[in-house]
N, C-alpha and C positions, 0 to 999 in steps of 0.2 A: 319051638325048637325045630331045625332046619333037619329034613328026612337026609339017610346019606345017601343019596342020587342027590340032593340043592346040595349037601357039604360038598360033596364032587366037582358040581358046576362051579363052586364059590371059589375052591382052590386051584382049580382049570381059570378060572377069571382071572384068580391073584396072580399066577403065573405069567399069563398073559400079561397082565396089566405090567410088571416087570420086565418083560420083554417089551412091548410097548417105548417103555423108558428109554431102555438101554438100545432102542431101533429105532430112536427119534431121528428124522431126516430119510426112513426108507420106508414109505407108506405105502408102496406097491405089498410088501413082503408082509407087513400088517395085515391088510386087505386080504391077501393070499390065506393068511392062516388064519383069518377070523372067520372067511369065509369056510375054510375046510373044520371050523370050529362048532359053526352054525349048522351045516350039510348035517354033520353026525351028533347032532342036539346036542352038543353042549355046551352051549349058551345060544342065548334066544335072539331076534333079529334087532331087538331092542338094543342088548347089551352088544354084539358087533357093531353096529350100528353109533354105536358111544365109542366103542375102541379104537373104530377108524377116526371118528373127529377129534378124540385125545390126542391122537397120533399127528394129525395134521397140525394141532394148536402146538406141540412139541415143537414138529419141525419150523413151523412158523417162526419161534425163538431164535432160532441160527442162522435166518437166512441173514444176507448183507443186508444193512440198512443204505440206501444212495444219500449221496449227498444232500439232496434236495431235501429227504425226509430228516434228516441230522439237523440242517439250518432250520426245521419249522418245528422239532423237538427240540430246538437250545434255545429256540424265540419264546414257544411254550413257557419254558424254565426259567427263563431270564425275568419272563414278566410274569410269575408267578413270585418270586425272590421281588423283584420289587414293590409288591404290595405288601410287603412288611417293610422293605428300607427304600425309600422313595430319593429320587435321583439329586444330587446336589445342583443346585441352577446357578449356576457361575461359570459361563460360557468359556473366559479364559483361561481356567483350570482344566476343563474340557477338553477345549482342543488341544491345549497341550499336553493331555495326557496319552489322548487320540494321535495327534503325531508321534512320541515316544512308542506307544502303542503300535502302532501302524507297521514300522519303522522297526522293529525288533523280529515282528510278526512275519516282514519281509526277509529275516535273515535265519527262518528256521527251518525245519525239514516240512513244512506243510506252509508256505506261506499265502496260498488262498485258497478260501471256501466258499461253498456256492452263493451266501447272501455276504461275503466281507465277513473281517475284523470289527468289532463293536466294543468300545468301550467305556465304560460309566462309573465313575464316580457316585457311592450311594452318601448319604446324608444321616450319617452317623458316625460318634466317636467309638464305636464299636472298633477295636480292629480285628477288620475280616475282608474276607475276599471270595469270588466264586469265580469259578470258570463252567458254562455251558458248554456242551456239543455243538460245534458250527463256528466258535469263534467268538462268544458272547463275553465279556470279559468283565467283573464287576469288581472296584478295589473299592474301600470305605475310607473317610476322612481319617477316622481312627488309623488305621493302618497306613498313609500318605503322612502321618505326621512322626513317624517311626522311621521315615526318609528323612536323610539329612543332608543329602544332595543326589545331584542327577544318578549317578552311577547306582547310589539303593534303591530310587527308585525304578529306573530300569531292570535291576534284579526282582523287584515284586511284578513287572509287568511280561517279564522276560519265563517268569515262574508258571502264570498263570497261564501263557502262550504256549508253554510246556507240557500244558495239561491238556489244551485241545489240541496239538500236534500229535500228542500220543494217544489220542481219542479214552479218555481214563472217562471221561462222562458216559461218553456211547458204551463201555464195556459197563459203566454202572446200569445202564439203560436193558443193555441185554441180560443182563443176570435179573433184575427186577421183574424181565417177562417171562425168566425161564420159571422165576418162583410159580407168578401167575400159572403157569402151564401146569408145574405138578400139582398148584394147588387145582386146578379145574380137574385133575385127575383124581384126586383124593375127594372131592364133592362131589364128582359123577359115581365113585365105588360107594359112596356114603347113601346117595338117592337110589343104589340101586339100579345106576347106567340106566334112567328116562330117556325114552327119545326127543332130542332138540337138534335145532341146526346149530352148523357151523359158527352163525353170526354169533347166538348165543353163547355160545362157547369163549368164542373171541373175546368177550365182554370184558374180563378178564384183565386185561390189558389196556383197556381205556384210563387204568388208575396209574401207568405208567409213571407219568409227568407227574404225579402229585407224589407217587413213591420218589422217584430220584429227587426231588427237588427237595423231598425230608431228608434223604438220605445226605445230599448236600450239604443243607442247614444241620442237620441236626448229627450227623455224623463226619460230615468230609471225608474224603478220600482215606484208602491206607495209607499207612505211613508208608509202604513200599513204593507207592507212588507219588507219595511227596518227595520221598529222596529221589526218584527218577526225575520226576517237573525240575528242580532242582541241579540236578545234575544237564535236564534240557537248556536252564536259565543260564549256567556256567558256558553252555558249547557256544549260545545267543549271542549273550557278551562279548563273548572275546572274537564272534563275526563282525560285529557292528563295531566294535573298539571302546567298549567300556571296561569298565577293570571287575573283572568278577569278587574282587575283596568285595566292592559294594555290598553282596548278597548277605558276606558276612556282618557287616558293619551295620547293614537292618534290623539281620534277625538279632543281635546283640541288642539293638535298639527295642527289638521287641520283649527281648527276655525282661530288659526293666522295666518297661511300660506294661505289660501283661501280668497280673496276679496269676496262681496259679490254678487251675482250676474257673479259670474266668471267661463269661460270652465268646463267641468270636473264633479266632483263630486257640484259643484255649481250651475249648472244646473240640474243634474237628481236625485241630494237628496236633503233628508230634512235639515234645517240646526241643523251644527254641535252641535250648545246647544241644541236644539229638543231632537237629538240621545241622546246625556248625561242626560237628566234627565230622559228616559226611560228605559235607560241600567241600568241608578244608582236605578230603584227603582227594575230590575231583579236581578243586582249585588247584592243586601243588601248593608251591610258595606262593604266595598271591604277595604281585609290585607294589608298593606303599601307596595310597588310597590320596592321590594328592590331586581335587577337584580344580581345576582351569580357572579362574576368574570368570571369564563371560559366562562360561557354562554357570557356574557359580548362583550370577546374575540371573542367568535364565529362567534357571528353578526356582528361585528365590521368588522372583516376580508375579510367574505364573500360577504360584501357590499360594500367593499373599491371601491368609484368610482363612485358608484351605484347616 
């Protein structure tokens, strides 16, 4: 049972440790009053000593991330995602998806990133899709066969480019480390605030890339953010000159190809009537969905298989 001088110190810690929190990103002012914490014994050099590294691993969490480190956390992701759906080997399907890809990429509010646009077709009838941090772009056969011409499927490619324009990965990225952070606060109060370095501390955060990349797989984005990607697909479009009905005329295609409750886009999105009646009030009246012949020809070709 804890004398009341350590109940003292406990609830002078807890307090702190709350302040801490809510003073993430001002670690002078931590410093300051752990140190006038410590001066008048109430808490040992141990436990200041923990409160300033909480503090620092906090603010850690909010700093910017640069570009550089975004393109080598979405490299991470991407080939972490493809050791479960391995890449489809049909070269012409590729690059045509990669120039579409490219090409749409070029007509959005973020049209480059530090290592390029990437785009891959995985090798399965799944229909799904991922977007990385940096511009990694993954669409599945399953979902390619959900397009019924150029225009839907540049709306799945134009979606996906929506997501890394609007960095929704990197914001998944940051909340993943801020958890890390209060969890390394609640195991340093739990140990009893032992003295460790920084590095240790950090550690923390090395499980980043395997959190977002479940959180990917196994949850997708909010739906808040799909209507956004979504509504970034519709601005795309209608830069590059396809017809935004396309987006509808997909996801229609997917409401029947997709049971409900099923792998894929059925698990980590919203459902497919959702997305239509919030793209149709982005769209307006969206022009009659009448694909060109050659166009026609084009997609047809370079999908054959697909």
């Amino acid at each position: 049972m804890k004398s009341p001088a350590t109940n003292f110190q406990w609830q002078a810690f807890t307090a702190l440790l709350s302040f801490v929190i809510v003073l993430a990103g001002c670690t002078t002012i931590t410093k300051v009053t752990t140190g006038v914490l410590q001066a008048t014994g109430t808490i040992s050099k141990d436990q200041a000593d923990s409160l300033n590294r909480s503090a620092e691993a906090v603010e850690k969490t909010f700093k910017d991330i640069t570009p550089e480190q975004e393109y080598y956390i979405g490299r991470s992701v991407a080939a972490t995602i493809l050791t479960s759906y391995k890449p489809y080997d049909n070269e012409a399907a590729t690059h045509y998806v990669n120039v579409l890809g490219q090409t749409l990429a070029l007509a959005s509010d973020k049209p480059e990133t530090f290592g390029g646009y990437h785009f891959i077709i995985m090798d399965t009838p799944e229909i799904n899709a991922f977007s990385a941090p940096g511009g990694f772009v993954m669409v599945s056969r399953g979902l390619l066969r959900c397009c019924r011409n150029e225009d839907a499927l540049a709306a799945v490619l134009a979606h996906e480019v929506g997501h890394v324009e609007q960095q929704h990965g990197l914001k998944a990225i940051k909340g993943s480390r801020l958890t890390g952070a209060l969890t390394i606060l609640a195991l340093e109060a739990g140990k009893n605030l032992g003295g460790q370095n920084l590095s240790d501390v950090t550690k923390a955060f090395e499980g980043s890339i395997s959190d977002v990349t479940s959180s990917l797989v196994n949850k997708g984005y909010a739906s808040s953010l799909e209507y956004q990607a979504d509504a970034s697909a519709v601005k795309i479009m209608k830069r590059v000159g396809y017809n935004p009905a396309g987006l509808l005329d997909m996801l229609g295609q997917m409401k029947q190809h997709m049971p409900p409750g099923s792998a894929g886009f059925g698990k980590t999105h919203p459902d497919p009537e959702k997305r239509i009646q919030e793209a149709g009030s982005a769209i307006g009246t969206p022009a009659p969905l009448a694909e060109p012949a050659v166009r026609q020809a084009r997609f047809t070709r370079a999908l054959a298989g697909a």
